[in-house]
N, C-alpha and C positions, 0 to 999 in steps of 0.2 A: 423640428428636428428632421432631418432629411441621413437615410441609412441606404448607403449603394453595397447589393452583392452580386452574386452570381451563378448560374447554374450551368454547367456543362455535360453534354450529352454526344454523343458517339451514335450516332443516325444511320440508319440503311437508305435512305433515301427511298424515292419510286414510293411517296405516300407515307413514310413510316409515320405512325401516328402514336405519341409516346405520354401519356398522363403525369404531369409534372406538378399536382395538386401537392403532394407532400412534402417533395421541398420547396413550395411556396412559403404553404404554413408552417416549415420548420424558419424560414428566413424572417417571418412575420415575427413565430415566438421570440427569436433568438434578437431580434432589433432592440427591447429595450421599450417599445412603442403600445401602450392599449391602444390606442383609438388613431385611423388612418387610413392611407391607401397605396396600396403596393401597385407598381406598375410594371409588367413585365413586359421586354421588348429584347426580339430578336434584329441583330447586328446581320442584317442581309437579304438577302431581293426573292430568295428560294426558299424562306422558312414565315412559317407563321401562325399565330396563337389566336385562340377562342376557349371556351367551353364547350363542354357536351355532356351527355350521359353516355362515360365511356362503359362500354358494352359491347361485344362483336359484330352486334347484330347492326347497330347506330355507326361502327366502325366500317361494316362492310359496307353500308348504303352510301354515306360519304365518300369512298372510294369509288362504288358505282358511277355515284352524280360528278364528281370531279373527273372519270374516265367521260363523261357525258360533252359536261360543259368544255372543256377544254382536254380533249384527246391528244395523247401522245405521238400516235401516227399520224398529224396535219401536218402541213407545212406552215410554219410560225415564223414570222422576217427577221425575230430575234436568230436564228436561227441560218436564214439566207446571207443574214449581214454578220453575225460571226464565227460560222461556223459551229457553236455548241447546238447541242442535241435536246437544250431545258429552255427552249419558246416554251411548253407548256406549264412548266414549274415557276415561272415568271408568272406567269397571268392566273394561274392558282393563288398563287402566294398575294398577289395585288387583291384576289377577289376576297382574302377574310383579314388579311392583314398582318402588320409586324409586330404591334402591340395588343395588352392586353390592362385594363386597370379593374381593381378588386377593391372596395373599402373591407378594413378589419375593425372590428368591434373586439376589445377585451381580448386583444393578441389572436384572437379567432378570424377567418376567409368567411364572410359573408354570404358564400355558395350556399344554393340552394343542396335538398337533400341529393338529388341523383344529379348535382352539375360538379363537373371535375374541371380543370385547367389541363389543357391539349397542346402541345407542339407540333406542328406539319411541317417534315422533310420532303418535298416536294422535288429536291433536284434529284440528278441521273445517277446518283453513285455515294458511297458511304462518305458521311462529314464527322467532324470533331466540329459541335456546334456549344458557342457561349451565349449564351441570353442574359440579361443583365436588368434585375431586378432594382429596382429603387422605390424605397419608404418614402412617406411623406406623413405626420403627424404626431402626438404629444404621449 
């Protein structure tokens, strides 16, 4: 059996980092499905999903290392060739990715005790973001 939904989030952008754990597991309960795997994937080149131990302290290092690895204030060619100001939310978003798969057991998220499911807005200004979950299992 295969179960498509949806999640929609209204984003700040500039890193917002948003814990979307709970309406996973309510899309999991709500399938119909014991046993599976949900995959969650963001529709677009500036957003993108992992786990963590959300926590402020895990939330500000990330921010840190992502100001690190790919700084806001460089010059990025995305950026030479068209004009936008998000070269760096591109190559954030490349480095952890659009997707994200979870097996459930017994309608239950398989996470660990302190791992949550993460969203990164990574582009320059406030979105209306759809992520589009899909079940797979019996």
């Amino acid at each position: 059996m295969v179960v498509t939904s949806e999640i929609t989030l209204n984003t700040r952008g500039h890193c917002d980092i948003r814990n979307i754990t709970s309406e996973v597991a309510q899309a999991v309960a709500s399938s119909q499905m014991e046993n599976g795997t949900v995959t969650i994937f963001c529709p677009g080149a500036t957003g993108a999903l992992t786990t963590v131990e959300y926590e402020s302290g895990t939330l500000a290092d990330l921010q840190a290392v992502f100001d690190e690895i790919a700084p806001a204030d460089r010059d990025y060619h995305h950026g030479i060739r068209s004009g936008d100001d998000n070269g760096h939310s591109h190559v954030r978003a490349a480095l952890i990715g659009p997707s994200l798969t979870v097996p459930f057991i017994n309608r239950k998220l398989t996470l660990g005790t302190w791992q949550q499911i993460v969203f990164f807005d990574f582009d320059t200004r406030a979105r209306a973001r759809r992520l589009i979950l899909q079940m797979i299992g019996q």
